[in-house]
N, C-alpha and C positions, 0 to 999 in steps of 0.2 A: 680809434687808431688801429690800423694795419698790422700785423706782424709782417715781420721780414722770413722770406725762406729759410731763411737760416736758424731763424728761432720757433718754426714750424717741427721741426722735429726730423727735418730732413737732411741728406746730405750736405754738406757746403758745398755752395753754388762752386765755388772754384777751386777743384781737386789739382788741377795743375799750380796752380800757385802754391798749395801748401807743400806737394812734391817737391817744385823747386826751391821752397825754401830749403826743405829740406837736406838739396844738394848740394846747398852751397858750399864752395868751395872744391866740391867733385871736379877731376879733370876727363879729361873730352879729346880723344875718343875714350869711353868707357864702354866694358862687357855689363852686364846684370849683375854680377854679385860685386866690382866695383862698386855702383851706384847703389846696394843692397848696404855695403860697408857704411859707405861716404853717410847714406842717410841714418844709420843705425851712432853713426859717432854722433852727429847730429842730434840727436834724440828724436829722434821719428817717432810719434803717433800710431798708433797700430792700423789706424786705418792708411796711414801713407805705407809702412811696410808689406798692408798686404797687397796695394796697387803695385809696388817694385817687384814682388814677389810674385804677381800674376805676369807682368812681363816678357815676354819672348826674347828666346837667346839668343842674343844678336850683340853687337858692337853697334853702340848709340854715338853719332858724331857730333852733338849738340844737345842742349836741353831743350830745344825745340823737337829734337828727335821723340826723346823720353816723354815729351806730352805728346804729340802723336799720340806714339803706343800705349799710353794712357790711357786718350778720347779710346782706342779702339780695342779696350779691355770686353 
């Protein structure tokens, strides 16, 4: 049997997903330390706070925006 990437010892395949879980409920437009809040009440995972925290300072119009700037950490 196979292992899954995920149980390889590697990143999760899908860092945007857990971001956005993370935000849920964040509203839009958000700056970065909104979305640093939003995800921090949330109880974010240290690895999703340090993707928000790598984030450039800008006003994000959507969670689509916020994975963008994710993929292009």
């Amino acid at each position: 049997m196979s292992q899954s990437r995920e149980t390889e010892g590697k990143r999760p395949l899908t860092p945007f997903v857990e971001v956005q879980k993370a935000l849920k409920g964040a509203n839009y437009p958000a700056d970065k330390n909104s979305l640093i809040d939003a995800a921090r009440a949330n109880g974010a995972d240290d690895d999703v706070m340090k993707r928000l925290d790598a984030l450039p300072e800008q006003e994000y119009q959507s969670p689509a925006d916020v994975s963008k700037a994710v993929g292009n950490e």
